[in-house]
C-alpha positions as CSV (number, residue, x, y, z in Angstrom):
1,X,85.9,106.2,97.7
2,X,84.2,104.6,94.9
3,X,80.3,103.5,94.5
4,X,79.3,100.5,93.2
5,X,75.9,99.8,93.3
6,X,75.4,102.9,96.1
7,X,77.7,101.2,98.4
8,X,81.2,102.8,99.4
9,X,84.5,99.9,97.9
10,X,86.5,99.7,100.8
11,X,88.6,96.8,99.1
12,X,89.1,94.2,96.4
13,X,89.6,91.2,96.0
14,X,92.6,89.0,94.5
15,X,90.6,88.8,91.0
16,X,89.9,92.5,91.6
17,X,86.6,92.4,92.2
18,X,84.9,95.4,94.2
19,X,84.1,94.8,97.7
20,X,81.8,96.9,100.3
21,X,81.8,96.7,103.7
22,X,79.4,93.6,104.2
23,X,81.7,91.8,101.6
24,X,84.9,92.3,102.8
25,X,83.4,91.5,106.6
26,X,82.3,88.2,105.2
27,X,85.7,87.3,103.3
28,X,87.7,88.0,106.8
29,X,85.2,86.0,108.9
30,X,84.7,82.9,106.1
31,X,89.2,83.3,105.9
32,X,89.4,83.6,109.8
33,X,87.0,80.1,110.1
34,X,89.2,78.4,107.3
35,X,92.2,79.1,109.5
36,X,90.2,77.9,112.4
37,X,89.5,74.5,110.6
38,X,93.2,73.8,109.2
39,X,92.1,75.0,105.9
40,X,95.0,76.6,104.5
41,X,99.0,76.0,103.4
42,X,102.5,76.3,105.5
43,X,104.8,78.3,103.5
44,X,106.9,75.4,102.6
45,X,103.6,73.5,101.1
46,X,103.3,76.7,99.5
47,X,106.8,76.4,97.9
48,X,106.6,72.6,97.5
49,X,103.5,73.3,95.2
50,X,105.2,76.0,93.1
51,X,107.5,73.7,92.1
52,X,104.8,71.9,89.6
53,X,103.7,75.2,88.3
């Protein structure tokens, strides 16, 4: 496993930033209370959106 910063990477993120443990806990429980609160897409709003890429 890598070091950053004496702290094991256990994943990265989608810009491929370095995450530790406390990170990565924090994105799942801030992506977990999005879900929670409506806060994210359908696939077909997903699709719908591409279109005006």
């Amino acid at each position: 496993m890598e070091n950053i910063n004496n702290q094991h990477i256990v994943a990265y993120a989608a810009d491929g930033t370095p995450l530790d443990l406390e990170s990565y806990k924090a994105k799942l429980e801030k992506g977990s209370a999005d879900i929670k609160h409506g806060k994210y897409l359908t696939d077909d709003e997903l699709l719908e959106g591409m279109k005006n890429w």
